[in-house]
N, C-alpha and C positions, 0 to 999 in steps of 0.2 A: 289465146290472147296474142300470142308473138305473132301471126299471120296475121291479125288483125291488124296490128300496129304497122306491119310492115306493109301492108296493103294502105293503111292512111296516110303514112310518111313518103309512100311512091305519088299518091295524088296531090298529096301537097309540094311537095317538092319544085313544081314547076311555078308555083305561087312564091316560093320562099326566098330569100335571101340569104345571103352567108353573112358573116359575121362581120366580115371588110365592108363587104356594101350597104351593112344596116348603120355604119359608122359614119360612111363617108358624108355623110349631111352632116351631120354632131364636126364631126374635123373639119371638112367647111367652115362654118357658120364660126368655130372658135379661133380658125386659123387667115381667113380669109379678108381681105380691105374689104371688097363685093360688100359684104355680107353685115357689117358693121351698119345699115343703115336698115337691118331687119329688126325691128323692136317685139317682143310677144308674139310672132306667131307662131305657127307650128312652120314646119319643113318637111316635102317628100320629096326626096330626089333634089335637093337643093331648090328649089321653090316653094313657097308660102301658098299653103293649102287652106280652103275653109275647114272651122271649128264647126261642129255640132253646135244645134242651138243652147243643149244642155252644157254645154265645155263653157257659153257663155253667159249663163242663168247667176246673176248675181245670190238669189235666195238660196240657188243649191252651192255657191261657194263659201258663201256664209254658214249655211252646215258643217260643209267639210272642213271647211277650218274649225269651226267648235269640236267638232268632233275627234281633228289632228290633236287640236290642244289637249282637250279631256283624256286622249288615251296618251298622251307624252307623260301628263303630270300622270296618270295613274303607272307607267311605268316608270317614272322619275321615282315613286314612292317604294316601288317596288323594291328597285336599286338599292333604294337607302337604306 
């Protein structure tokens, strides 16, 4: 399995980012005047990228919020 992994982490690697560059949008976008006039979108590479149609499917965010909530309160109870 170790040959394996290491044979898929050489292929990806030229796809990959390090950990500074996956940031530098996020530290932008908090750090920036620029960037203050970006409301909701996503960001790659400091630019506003299109959403899937499904990122912007009102009925499927309405799930996943029902569904955030139901599993919060069911671990809220947990806690308790």
């Amino acid at each position: 399995m170790g040959l394996l992994l290491n044979v898929v982490y050489a292929l990806a690697k030229p796809f990959s980012k390090t950990p500074k560059q996956g940031a530098d949008s996020l530290l932008w976008l908090a750090t920036s005047p620029e960037a203050a006039s970006l409301k909701g979108q996503y960001l790659s590479d400091r630019r506003p990228v299109s959403s899937s149609k499904q990122a912007m499917d009102p009925k499927l965010a309405a799930d996943l919020w029902a569904l955030s909530d139901k599993l919060c309160a069911e671990a809220a109870a947990r806690a308790a």
